[in-house]
C-alpha positions in Angstrom: 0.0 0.0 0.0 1.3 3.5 -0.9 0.8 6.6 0.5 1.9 10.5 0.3 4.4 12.4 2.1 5.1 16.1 2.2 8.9 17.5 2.8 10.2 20.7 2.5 13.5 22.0 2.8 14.7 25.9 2.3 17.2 27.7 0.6 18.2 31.2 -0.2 16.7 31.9 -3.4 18.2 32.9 -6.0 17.4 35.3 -9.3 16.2 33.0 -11.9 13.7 31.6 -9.1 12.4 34.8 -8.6 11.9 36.0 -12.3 10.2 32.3 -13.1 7.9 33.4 -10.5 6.9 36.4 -12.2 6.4 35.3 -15.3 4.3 32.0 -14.2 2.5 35.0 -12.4 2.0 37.0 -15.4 0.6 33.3 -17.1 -1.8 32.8 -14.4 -2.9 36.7 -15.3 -3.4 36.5 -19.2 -5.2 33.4 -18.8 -7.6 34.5 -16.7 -8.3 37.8 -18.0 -8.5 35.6 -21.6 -11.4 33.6 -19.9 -13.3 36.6 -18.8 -12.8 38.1 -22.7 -14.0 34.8 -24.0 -16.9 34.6 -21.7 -17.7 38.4 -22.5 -17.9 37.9 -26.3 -18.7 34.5 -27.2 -21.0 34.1 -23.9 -19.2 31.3 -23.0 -16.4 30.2 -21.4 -13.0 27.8 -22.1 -11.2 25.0 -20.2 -7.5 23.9 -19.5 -7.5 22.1 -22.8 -8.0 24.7 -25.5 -5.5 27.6 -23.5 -3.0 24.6 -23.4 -2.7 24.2 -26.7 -2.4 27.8 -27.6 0.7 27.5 -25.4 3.4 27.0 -28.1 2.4 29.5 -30.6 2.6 31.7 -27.0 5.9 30.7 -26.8 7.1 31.9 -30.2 5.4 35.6 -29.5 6.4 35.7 -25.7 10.5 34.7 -25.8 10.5 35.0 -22.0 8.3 31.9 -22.0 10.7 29.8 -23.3 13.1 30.0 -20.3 9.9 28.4 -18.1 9.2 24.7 -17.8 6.2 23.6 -20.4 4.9 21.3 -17.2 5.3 24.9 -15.4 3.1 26.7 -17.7 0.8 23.6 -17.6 0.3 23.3 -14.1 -0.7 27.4 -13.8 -3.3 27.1 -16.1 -4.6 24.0 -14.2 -4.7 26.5 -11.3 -6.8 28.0 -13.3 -9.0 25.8 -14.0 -9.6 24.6 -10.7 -10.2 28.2 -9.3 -12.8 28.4 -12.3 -14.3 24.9 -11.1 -14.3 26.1 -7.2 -16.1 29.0 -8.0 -19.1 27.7 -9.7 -19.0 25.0 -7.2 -19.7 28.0 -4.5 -22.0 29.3 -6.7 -24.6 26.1 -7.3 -24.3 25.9 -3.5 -25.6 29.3 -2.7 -22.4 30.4 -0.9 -20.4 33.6 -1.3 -18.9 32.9 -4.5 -15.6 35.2 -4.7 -14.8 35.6 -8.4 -11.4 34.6 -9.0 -9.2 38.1 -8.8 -5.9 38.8 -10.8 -3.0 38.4 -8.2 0.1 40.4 -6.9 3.4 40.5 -7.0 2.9 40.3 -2.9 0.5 37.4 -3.6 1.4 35.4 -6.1 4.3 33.0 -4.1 4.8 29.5 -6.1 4.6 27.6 -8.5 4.8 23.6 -9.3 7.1 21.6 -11.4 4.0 18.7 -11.5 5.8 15.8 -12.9 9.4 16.0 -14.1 12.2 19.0 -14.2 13.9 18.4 -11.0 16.1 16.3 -8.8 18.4 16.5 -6.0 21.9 15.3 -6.4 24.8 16.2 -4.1 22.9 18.8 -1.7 21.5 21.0 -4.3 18.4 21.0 -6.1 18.5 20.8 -10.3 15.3 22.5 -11.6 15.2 22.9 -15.4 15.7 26.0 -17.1 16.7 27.8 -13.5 19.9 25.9 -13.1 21.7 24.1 -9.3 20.4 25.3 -6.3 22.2 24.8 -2.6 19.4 23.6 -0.6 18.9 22.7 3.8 17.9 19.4 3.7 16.8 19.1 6.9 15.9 15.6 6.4 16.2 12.4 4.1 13.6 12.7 1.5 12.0 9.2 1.6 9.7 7.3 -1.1 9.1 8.9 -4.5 9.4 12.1 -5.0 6.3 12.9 -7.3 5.5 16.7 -7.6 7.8 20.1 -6.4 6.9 23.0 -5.6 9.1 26.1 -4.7 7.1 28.7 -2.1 8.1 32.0 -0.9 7.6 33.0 2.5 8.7 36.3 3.2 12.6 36.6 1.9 13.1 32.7 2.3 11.8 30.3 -0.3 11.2 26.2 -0.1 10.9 23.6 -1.9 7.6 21.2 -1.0 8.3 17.4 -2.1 5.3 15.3 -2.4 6.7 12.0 -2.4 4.8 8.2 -2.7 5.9 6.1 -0.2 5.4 2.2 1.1 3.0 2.2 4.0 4.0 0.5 6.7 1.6 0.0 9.7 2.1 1.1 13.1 0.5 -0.6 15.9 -0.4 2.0 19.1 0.6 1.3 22.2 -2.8 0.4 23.2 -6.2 -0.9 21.6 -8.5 1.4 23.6 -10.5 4.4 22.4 -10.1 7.8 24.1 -12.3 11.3 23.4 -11.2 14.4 23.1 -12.6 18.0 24.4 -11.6 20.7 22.5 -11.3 23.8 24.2 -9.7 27.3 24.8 -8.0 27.7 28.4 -6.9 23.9 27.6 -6.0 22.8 24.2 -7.4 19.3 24.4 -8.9 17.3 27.4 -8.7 13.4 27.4 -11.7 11.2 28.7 -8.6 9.7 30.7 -7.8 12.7 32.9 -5.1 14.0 30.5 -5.2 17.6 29.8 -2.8 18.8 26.8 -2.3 22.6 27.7 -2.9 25.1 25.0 0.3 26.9 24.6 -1.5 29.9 23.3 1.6 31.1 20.7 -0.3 34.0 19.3 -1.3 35.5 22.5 2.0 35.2 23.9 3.1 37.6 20.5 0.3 39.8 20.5 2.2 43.1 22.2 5.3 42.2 19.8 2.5 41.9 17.3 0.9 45.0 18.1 3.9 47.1 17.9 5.1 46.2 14.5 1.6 46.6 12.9 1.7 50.2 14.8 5.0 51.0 12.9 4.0 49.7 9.5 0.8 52.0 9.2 3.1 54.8 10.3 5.4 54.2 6.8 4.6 55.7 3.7 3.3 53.4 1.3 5.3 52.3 -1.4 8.9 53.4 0.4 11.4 50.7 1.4 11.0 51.1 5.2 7.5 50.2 4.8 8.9 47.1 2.7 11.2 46.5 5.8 8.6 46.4 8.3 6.1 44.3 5.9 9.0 41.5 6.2 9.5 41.7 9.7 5.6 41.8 10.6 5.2 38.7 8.1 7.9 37.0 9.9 6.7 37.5 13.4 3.7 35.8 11.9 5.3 32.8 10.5 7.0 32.3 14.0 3.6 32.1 15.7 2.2 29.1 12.8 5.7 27.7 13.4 5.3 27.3 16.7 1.5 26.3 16.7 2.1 23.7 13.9 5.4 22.0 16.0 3.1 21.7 18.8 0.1 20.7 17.2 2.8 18.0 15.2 4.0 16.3 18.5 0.6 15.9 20.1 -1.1 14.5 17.5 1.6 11.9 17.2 1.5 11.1 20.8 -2.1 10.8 20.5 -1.5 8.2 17.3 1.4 5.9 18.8 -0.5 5.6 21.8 -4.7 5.5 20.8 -6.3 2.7 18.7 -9.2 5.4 18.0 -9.5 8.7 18.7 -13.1 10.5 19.0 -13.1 14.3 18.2 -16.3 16.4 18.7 -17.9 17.3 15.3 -17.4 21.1 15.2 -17.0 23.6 12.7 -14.6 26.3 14.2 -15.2 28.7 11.2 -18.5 28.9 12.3 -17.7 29.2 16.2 -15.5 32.1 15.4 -17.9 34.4 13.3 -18.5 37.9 14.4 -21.4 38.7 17.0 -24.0 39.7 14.7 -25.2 44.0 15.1 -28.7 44.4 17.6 -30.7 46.9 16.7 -33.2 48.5 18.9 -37.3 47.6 16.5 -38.7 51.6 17.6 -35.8 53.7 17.6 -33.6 51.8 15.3 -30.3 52.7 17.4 -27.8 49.8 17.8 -27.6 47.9 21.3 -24.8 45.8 22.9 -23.9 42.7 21.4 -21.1 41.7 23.2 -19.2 41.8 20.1 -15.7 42.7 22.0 -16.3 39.5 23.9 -16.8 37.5 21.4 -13.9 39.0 19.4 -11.7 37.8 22.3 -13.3 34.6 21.8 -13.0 33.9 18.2 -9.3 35.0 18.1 -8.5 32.3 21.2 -10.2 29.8 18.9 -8.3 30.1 15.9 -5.1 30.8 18.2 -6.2 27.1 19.3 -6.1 25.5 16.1 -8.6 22.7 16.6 -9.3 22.2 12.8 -5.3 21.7 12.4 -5.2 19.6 15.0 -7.9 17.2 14.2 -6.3 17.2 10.3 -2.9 16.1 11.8 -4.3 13.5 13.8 -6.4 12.1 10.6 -3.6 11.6 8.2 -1.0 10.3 10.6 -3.8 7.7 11.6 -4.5 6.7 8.0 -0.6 6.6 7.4 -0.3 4.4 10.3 -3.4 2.0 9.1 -4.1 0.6 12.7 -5.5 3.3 14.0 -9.1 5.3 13.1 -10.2 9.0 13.9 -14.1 9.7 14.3 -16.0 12.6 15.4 -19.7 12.4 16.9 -22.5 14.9 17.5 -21.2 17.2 20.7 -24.4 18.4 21.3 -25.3 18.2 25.7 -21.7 16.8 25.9 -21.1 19.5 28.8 -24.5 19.3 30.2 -25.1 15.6 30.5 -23.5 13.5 33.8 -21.1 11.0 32.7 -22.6 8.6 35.5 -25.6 9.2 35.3 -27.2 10.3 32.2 -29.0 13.5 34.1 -29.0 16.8 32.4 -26.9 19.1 34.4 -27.1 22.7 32.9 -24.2 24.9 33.0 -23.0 28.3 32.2 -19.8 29.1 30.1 -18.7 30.3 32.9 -19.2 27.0 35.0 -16.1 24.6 34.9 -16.8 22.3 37.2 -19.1 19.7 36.9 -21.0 18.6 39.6 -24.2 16.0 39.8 -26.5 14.6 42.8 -25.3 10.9 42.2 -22.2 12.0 43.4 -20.2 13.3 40.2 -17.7 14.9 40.6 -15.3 16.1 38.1 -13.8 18.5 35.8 -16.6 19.9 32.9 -14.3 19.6 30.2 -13.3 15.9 31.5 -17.2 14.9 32.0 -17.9 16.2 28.5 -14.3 13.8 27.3 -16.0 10.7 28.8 -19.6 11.8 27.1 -17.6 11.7 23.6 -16.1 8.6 23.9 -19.7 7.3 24.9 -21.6 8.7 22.0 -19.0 6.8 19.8 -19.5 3.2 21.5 -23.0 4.0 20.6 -23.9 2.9 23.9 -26.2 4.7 26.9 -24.7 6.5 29.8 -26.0 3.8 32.0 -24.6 0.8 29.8 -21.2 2.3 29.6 -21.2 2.7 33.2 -22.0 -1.1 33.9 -19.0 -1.8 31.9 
């Protein structure tokens, strides 16, 4: 059985990486603003295959777009495409469709060498028509190397493998099944006891944050100290999803080597996080309080959390392991309902503790942990009590 693997490693950069960026850039530009001629015209639109094959006579007018990969060139247009495809997806489902926008210099940040036109030999990293590159490999590539794809962040650039590898399964440490609480003041509580603390990276930043965001809107735009503070603002950022990602990495392997199934609540954090909709008064048509600054506070501890990440992480190690199986269940009453008894217990937010008349006593989060793992047996309060 095979599987995929992602590895990146980091270099310097270099000048032909950069102006290949630009003009894969400048592709992904003409061809969309040639889609929204043809659709403007003709009154209806075209596909990956018919700008394809309009890319060698390109080549002949363009000379700059001979010094770019044809798998390159291919691969932006299937960008393309797929934006194209995303969008009318939105659309049939009554969503906010978003029609796809021209991008930036500041915006546009890779590209994809899909198939062929690279390797790695010696420490440096051959990519057609751009020449050797000195590369950190941090690590062995393993498997396969199928696809690469060379991202910018901020002034340092990568190169993403996607590599095809043998699967071999892992068996956990144990064959029992353990829920999960996700939460705010603790990342993640176990229906064990465990509690896995929430580190709470971007919080910690936020002053450091704060003050580099108050000198960037005191630059001129356009002038090369505004440039300078762009970099360093985008790199205190990248520390922060560094840090949350390497932390989010080690649990969710702990959590894998150790659980043969792990139950996550079913939650949608991009819907926990929305703004507090505006009140308005019926008579006098003033605005009220919402409690929108609460809930501001709220929504930014959430997605400082990183549940969604989290739950991802523990998914495809589990598959890659094979042994091991990730579910989520309803978490609807989780927090209200006794683990012991089955009686509904109402609580407050503001209520951490729960507490019931058969004699319950125990952490909320911790109660609500147990309730998971119950829903998932598919058994009653009652029944998984007698076991």
């Amino acid at each position: 059985m095979q599987g995929q693997l992602a590895r990146r490693v980091r270099w310097g950069g270099c000048g032909n990486v950069h102006a290949e960026r630009d003009v894969t850039r400048r592709v992904l530009t003409q061809s969309l603003q040639e889609r929204r001629e043809v659709y403007k015209y003709t009154g209806k639109g075209t596909n990956y295959n018919a700008q394809a094959m309009q890319l060698p006579e390109i080549k002949e007018i363009r000379e700059e777009y001979k010094d770019i990969h044809s798998q390159v060139l291919q691969d932006v247009l299937r960008r393309v495409e797929k934006t194209f495809k995303d969008f009318f997806k939105r659309v049939k489902a009554g969503k906010k469709p978003g029609y796809p926008r021209f991008q930036g210099r500041s915006h546009y940040d890779s590209f994809c060498y899909p198939q062929a036109g690279f390797s790695i030999k010696n420490g440096r990293l051959e990519l057609s028509k751009i020449g050797h590159v000195k590369i950190k490999l941090h690590r062995k590539v393993v498997g396969t190397i199928k696809t690469c794809t060379l991202k910018r962040e901020g002034e340092r650039w990568y190169a993403c493998f996607s590599c095809e590898v043998e699967r071999v399964p892992r068996m956990p440490y144990t064959d029992v099944a353990v829920g999960i609480d996700l939460g705010v003041s603790k990342l993640a509580t176990l229906s064990s006891g465990d509690v896995i603390e929430n580190p709470k990276h971007y919080r910690r930043a936020e002053k450091t944050l704060a003050k580099a965001q108050q000198a960037l809107s005191r630059k001129k735009r356009g002038s090369n100290r505004r440039k300078k503070v762009v970099q360093r603002v985008a790199k205190l950022h990248r520390k922060v999803r560094n840090q949350r990602t390497d932390y989010l990495h080690q649990w969710s392997r702990r959590l894998v080597n150790t659980y043969e199934t792990i139950v996550f609540e079913d939650i949608a954090p991009a819907n926990l996080s929305r703004r507090a909709k505006p009140k308005q008064d019926a008579e006098t048509g003033q605005y009220l309080l919402n409690g929108a600054s609460a809930k501001s506070g709220l929504n930014k501890s959430i997605l400082d959390a990183g549940w969604s990440q989290f739950i991802a992480f523990c998914e495809y190690k589990a598959e890659n392991a094979g042994r091991v199986q990730v579910v989520k269940v309803d978490p609807r009453m989780t927090s209200q309902i006794c683990s012991e008894c089955g009686t509904v217990v109402k609580k407050t937010l503001e209520e951490r503790w729960h507490s019931c008349e058969c004699g319950c006593e125990l952490d909320r989060d911790h109660n609500a942990a147990i309730n998971i793992k119950h829903l998932w047996l598919g058994r009653s309060h009652q029944e998984a009590q007698a076991s």
